[in-house]
N, C-alpha and C positions, 0 to 999 in steps of 0.2 A: 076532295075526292081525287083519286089518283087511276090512272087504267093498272090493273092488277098485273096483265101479260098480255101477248100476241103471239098466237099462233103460226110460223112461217112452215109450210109446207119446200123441203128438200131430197135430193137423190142424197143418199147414203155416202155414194162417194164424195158427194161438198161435204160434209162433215166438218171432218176437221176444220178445213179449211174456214167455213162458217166460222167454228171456234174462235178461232184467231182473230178472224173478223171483227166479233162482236168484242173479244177483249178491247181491242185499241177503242172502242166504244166503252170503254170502262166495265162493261160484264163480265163476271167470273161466273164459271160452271158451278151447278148444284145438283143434286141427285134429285131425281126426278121419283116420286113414291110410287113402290110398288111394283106392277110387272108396267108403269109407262116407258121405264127405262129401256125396254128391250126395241119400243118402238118410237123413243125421241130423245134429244137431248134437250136441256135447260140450261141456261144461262141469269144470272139477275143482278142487276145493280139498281141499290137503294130497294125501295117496294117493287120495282116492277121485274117483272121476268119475262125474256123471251124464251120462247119454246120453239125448237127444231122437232118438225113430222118429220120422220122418216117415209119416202114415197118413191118409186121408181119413174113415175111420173107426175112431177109435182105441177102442182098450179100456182105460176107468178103472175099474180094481174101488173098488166102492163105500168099503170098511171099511179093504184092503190101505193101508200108508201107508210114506212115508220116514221116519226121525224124522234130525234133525240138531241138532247142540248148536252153538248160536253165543254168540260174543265177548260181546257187547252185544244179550243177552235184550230190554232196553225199549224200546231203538232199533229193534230189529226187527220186535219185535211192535207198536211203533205205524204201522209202514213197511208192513206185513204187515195189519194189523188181525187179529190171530190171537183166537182165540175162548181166552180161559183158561181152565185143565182145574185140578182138584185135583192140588195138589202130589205127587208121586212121588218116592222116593229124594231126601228131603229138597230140591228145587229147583223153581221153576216150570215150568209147560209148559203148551201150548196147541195148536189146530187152528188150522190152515188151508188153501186150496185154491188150489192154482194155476192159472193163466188156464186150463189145457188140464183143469182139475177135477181130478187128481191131490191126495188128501190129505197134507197135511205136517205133522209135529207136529214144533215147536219149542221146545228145550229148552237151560235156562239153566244144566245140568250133568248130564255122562255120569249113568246110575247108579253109585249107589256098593256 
């Protein structure tokens, strides 16, 4: 079983920027069905999808985070500037925040 998507609540104006964000995470944009598009954007790599709410006043819980495991760990986090954390399930990993301040930890292998 795999999580299907997540939800991140954004100001319209992160946007783009979000965009970007989540590419260097390996996510490419996808069209969102229907009249969703008027009110989010999407993103997906492999099954899962992240989903942009559009919100004027969005809710970033403080601590809540995505974690995602990428290709090319050093590329990422120097793309990223991710904050590095103590090793876990034998592999790197690290924090960081996306434009709309959503926590992201990035990691350079599932747990094992």
């Amino acid at each position: 079983m795999t999580i299907q998507h997540v939800s991140l609540e954004t100001r319209p104006a992160d946007v783009e920027a979000e965009l970007a964000f989540w590419a260097v995470l390996g996510f490419e944009p996808v069209e969102p069905p229907g009249s969703l598009g008027e009110r989010s954007a999407w993103m997906q790599r492999g099954a899962t999808q992240v989903h942009l709410l559009f919100e004027d006043e969005p809710v970033v819980p403080p601590e809540y985070h995505v974690a995602v495991v990428v290709d090319d760990y050093d590329a990422v986090t120097r793309a990223l500037d991710v904050e590095p954390r103590t090793q876990h399930w034998g592999a790197p990993r690290g924090f960081v925040r996306s434009p709309g301040g959503h926590r992201v930890e990035v990691m350079a292998a599932p747990p094992a």
